[in-house]
N, C-alpha and C positions, 0 to 999 in steps of 0.2 A: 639570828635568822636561822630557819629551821630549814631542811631541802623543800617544806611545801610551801616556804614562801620566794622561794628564786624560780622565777619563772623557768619554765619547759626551754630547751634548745635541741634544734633537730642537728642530727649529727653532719657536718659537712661531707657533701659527696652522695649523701642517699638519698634526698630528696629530687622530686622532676624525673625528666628525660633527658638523656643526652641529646647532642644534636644529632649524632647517628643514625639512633633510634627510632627519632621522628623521620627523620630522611627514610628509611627503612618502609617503613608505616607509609609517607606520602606515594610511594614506589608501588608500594603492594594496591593501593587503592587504585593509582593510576592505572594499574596494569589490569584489574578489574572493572572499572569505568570503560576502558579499550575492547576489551572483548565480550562485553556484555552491549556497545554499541554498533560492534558490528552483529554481532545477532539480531540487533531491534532492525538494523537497516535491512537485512534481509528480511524479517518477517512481515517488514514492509512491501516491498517489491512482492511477495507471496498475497501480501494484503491486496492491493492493485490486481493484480492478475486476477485475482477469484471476483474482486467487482465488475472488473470488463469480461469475466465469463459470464456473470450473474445479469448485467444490463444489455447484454446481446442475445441472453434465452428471453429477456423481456421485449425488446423487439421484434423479436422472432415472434414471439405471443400476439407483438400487437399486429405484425405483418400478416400473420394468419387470421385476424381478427377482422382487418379492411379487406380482405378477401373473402370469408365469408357473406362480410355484407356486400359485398363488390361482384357478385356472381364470379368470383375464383380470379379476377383481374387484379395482378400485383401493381401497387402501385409504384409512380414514378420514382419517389426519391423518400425518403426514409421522413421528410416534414407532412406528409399527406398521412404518416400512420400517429400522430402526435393527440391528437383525440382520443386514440386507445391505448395511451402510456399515462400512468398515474400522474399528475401535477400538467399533464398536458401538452411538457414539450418535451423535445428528444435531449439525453442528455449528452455531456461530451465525455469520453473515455478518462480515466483516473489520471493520464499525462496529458490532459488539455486539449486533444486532439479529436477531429470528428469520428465518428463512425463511417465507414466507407459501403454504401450498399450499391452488389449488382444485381440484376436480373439474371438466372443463370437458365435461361427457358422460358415457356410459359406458364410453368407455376413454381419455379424453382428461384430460390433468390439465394444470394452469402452478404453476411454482414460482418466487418472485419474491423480489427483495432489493428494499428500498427506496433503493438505494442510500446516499450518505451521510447525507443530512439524515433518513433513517426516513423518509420521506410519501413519500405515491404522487405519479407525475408527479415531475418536476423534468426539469432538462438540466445537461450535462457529467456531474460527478461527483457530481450529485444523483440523475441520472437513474435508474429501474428498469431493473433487469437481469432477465431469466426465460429461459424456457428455447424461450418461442418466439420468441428472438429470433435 
């Protein structure tokens, strides 16, 4: 028998991974899977916020729309301007909650998200968004 007829044998010890190694590697991933989901969760909350900016300048649009055709008369409650909002009805802010509309005058109105937590006041992503801000 010649050495090309006895089959190849790999050397003991240098084939694989150790267990270390892998544990190493699951560590390293871990810890990037981590920090890369607290980023997404923020960019979320960032995401939210720019919608309830974005759906309260369209209220706003359509609030000043029933008043045009309303001889300048604000109306009641924010379902009387649903006719001048694309798909037709008012929608609810990015955390499930209403829009809150007052009359602040006779031709001045605010339209407000409570931001996350629903209550008035808060700061960061708690904070109220409106449209005189």
């Amino acid at each position: 028998m010649t050495d090309k007829d006895t089959p190849r044998r790999a050397k003991r010890g240098t084939a694989g991974f150790t267990l270390v190694e892998l544990m190493v590697v699951v560590a390293i991933i871990a810890i990037l899977a981590t920090t890369a989901s607290i980023y997404l969760l923020g960019a979320l909350d960032d995401a939210d916020q720019a919608k309830a900016k974005t759906e309260i300048k369209a209220l706003s649009g359509a609030v000043t729309a029933y008043m045009l055709k309303n001889n300048r008369k604000l109306p009641t409650s924010l379902e009387e301007v649903a006719p001048f909002m694309q798909g037709k009805k008012i929608p609810k802010d990015p955390w499930g909650n209403a829009y809150m509309y007052t009359k602040e005058g006779s031709r001045d109105f605010k339209i407000v998200s409570y931001g996350r937590d629903g209550a008035p006041g808060g700061s960061d992503y708690d904070a109220d968004i409106s449209n005189m801000d």
